[in-house]
C-alpha positions as CSV (number, residue, x, y, z in Angstrom):
1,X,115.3,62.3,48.4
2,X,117.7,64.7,50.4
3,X,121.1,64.2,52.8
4,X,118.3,66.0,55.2
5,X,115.2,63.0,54.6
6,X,118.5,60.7,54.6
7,X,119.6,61.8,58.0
8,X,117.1,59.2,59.9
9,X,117.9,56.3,58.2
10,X,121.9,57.0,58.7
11,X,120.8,57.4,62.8
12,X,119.0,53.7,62.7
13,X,121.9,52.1,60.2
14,X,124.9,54.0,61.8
15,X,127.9,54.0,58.8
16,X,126.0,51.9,56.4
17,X,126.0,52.3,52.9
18,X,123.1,54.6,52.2
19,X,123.3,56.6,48.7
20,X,121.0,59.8,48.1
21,X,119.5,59.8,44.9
22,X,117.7,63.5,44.9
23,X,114.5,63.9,42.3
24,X,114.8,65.3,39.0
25,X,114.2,68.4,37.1
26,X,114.1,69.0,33.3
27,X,116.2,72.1,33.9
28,X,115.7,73.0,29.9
29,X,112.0,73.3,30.9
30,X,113.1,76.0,33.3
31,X,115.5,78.0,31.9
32,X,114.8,81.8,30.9
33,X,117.1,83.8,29.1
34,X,119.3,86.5,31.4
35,X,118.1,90.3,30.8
36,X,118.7,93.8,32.3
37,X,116.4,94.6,35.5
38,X,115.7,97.3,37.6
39,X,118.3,97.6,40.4
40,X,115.7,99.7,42.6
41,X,112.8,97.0,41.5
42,X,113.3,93.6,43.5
43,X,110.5,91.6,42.9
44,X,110.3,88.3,45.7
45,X,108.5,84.8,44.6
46,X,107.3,81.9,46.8
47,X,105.8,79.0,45.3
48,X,103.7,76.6,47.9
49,X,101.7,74.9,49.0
50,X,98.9,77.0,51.4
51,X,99.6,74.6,55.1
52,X,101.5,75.2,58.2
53,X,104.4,73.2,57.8
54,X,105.2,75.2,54.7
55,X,105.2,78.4,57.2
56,X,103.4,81.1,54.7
57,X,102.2,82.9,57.6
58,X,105.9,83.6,58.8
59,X,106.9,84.3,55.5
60,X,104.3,87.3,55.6
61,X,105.5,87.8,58.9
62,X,109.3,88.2,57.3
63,X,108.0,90.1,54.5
64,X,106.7,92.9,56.4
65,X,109.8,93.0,58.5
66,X,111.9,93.0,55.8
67,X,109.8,96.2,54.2
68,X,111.0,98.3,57.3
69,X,115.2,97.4,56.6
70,X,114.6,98.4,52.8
71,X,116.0,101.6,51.8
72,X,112.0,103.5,50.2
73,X,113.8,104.1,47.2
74,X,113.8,100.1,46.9
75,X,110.4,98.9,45.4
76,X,109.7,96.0,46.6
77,X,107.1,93.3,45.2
78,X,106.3,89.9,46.3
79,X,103.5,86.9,45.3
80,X,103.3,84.4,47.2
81,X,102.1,81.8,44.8
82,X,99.7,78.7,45.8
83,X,96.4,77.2,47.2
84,X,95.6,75.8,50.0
85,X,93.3,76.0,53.9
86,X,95.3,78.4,55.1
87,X,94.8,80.7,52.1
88,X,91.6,82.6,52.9
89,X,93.5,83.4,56.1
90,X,96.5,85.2,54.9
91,X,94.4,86.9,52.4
92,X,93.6,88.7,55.8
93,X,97.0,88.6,57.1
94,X,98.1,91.0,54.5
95,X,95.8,93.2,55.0
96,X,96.8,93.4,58.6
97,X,100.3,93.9,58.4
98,X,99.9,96.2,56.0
99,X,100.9,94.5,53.0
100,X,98.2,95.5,50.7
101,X,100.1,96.7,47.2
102,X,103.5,95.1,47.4
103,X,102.7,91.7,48.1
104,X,100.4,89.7,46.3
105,X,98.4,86.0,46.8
106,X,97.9,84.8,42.9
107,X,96.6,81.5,44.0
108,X,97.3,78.2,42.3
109,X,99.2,78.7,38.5
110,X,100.8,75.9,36.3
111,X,104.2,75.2,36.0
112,X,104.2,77.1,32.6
113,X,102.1,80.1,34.2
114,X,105.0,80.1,36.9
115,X,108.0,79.7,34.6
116,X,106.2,82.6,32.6
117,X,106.1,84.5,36.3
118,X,109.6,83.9,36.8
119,X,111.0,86.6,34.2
120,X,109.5,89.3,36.3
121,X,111.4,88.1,39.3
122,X,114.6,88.6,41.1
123,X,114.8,86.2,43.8
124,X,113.6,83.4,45.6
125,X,112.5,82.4,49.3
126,X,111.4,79.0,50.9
127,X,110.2,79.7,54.1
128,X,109.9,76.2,55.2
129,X,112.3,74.8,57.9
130,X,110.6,70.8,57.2
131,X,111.7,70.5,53.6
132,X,113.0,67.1,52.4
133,X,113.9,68.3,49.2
134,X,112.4,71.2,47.7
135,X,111.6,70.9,44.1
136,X,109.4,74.2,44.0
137,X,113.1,76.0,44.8
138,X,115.3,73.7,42.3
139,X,112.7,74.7,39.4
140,X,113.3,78.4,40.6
141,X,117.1,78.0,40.6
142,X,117.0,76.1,36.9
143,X,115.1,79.9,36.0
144,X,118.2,81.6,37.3
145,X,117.0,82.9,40.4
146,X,119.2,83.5,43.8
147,X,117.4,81.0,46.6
148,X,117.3,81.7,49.8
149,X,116.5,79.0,52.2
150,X,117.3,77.3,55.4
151,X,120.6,75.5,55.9
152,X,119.4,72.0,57.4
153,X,116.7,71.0,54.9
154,X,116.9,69.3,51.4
155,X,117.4,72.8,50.0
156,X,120.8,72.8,51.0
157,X,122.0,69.9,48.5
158,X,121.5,71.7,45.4
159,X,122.3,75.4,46.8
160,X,125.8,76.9,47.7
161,X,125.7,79.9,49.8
162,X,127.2,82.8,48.2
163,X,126.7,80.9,44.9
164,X,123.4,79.8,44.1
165,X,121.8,81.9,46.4
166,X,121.6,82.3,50.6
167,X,121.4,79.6,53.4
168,X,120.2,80.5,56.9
169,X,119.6,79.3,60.2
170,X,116.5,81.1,61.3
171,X,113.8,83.4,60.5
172,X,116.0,86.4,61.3
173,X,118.9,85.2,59.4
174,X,116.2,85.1,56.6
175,X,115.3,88.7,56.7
176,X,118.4,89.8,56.6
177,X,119.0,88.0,53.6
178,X,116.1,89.0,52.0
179,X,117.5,92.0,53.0
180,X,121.0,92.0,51.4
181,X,119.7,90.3,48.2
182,X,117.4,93.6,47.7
183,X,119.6,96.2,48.5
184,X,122.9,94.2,46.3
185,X,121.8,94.4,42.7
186,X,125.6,93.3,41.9
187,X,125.2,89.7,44.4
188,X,122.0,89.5,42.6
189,X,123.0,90.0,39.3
190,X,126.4,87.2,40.1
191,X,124.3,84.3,41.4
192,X,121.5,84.5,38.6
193,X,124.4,84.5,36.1
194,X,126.0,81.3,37.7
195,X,122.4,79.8,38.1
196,X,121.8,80.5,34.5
197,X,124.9,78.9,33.8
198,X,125.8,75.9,35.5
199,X,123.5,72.7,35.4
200,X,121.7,72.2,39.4
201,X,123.0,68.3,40.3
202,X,119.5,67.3,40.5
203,X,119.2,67.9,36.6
204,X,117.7,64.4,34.9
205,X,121.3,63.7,33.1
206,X,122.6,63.2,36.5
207,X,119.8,61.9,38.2
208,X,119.8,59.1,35.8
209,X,123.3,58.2,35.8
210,X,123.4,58.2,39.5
211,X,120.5,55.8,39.5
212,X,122.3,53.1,37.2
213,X,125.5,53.6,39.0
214,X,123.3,51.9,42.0
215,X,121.4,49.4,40.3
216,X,124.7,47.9,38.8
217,X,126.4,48.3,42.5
218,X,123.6,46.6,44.0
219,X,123.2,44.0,40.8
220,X,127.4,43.0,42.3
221,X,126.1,42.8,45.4
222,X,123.8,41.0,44.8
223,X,125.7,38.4,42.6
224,X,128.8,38.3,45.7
225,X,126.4,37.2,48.5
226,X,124.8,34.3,46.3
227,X,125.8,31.0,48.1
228,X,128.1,29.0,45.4
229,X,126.5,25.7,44.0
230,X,127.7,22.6,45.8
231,X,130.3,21.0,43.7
232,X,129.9,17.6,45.7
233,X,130.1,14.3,43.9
């Protein structure tokens, strides 16, 4: 769970006492040793699933813009990683915006295949502005990589700006993100060394404390609103 899948139940309860617990990641399972890279090689990841609420259409759509505000001397890669309906269909889309050698559609991989993917990459980009968490971009953030994603969905609780990657506010925004990430080797460089070195607060060892934190709040709660036994004669 999210602040952003949160927000709904804190509209229907008002100030009520409503505690986000987010999900878990086994950030040891993700994390890939820092090394040296290419400042004129930026190579882009999305990992998703292929529908229309998680927007890979627009993401091509950003893609292709954000070819034309790269500097040539940039090469620029991207895979967009996943299966779904709508995959047959950007197969095509790529082709039509002229995408054909820089951006790639590898289809469905495991979690190791993807973890493996991950050295060869610089950054990260969820397109999707209907996330309620995000766990595709936490696991991406455990590898070290910069996130870029928008500001009002789950995304936001486990990624700073200007720390842990780039919040935005639309599609626009996004390019020109995608933009400043690939053209700032030193940004890039910053956020995957404090990626790489500070645990993301959805990590297990955190997840798990918060959760018995709760249980024993609600197990005094619980205990307070139990009527007393009668102590009549």
């Amino acid at each position: 769970m999210s602040n952003a899948a949160a927000s709904p139940v804190l509209d229907i309860l008002g100030r009520g006492p409503v505690s986000v617990v987010p999900n878990g990641v086994d950030r040891d399972a993700w994390t890939l040793p820092g090394r040296a890279r290419d400042p004129k090689r930026v190579v882009i990841a999305s990992v998703m699933r292929m529908v229309g609420r998680k927007r890979p259409q627009a993401l091509l759509a950003m893609l292709a813009a954000l070819r034309a505000h790269v500097p040539d001397d940039v090469r620029l890669e991207a895979a967009v990683i996943g299966d779904g309906p709508q995959r047959a269909g950007l197969a095509a889309d790529v082709r039509r915006l002229g995408l054909n050698g820089w951006v790639t559609l590898p289809g469905a991989m495991s979690r190791a295949d993807i973890r493996e993917r991950y050295r060869d990459v610089d950054l990260y980009v969820a397109p999707a502005t209907l996330e309620s968490f995000g766990i595709a971009a936490l696991e991406a953030r455990c590898a070290g990589l910069p996130v870029i994603a928008y500001r009002r969905t789950g995304i936001a609780d486990f990624i700073d700006t200007e720390v842990n990657g780039l919040l935005v506010d639309d599609d626009r925004s996004m390019i020109e993100a995608m933009r400043r990430l690939s053209t700032d080797a030193q940004l890039r460089t910053e956020i995957a060394r404090r990626n790489h070195m500070s645990a993301p607060v959805a990590s297990w060892e955190r997840v798990l404390a918060d959760c018995e934190q709760l249980y024993q709040r609600a197990h005094a709660l619980s205990r307070a609103d139990r009527p007393r036994a009668s102590t009549g004669r």
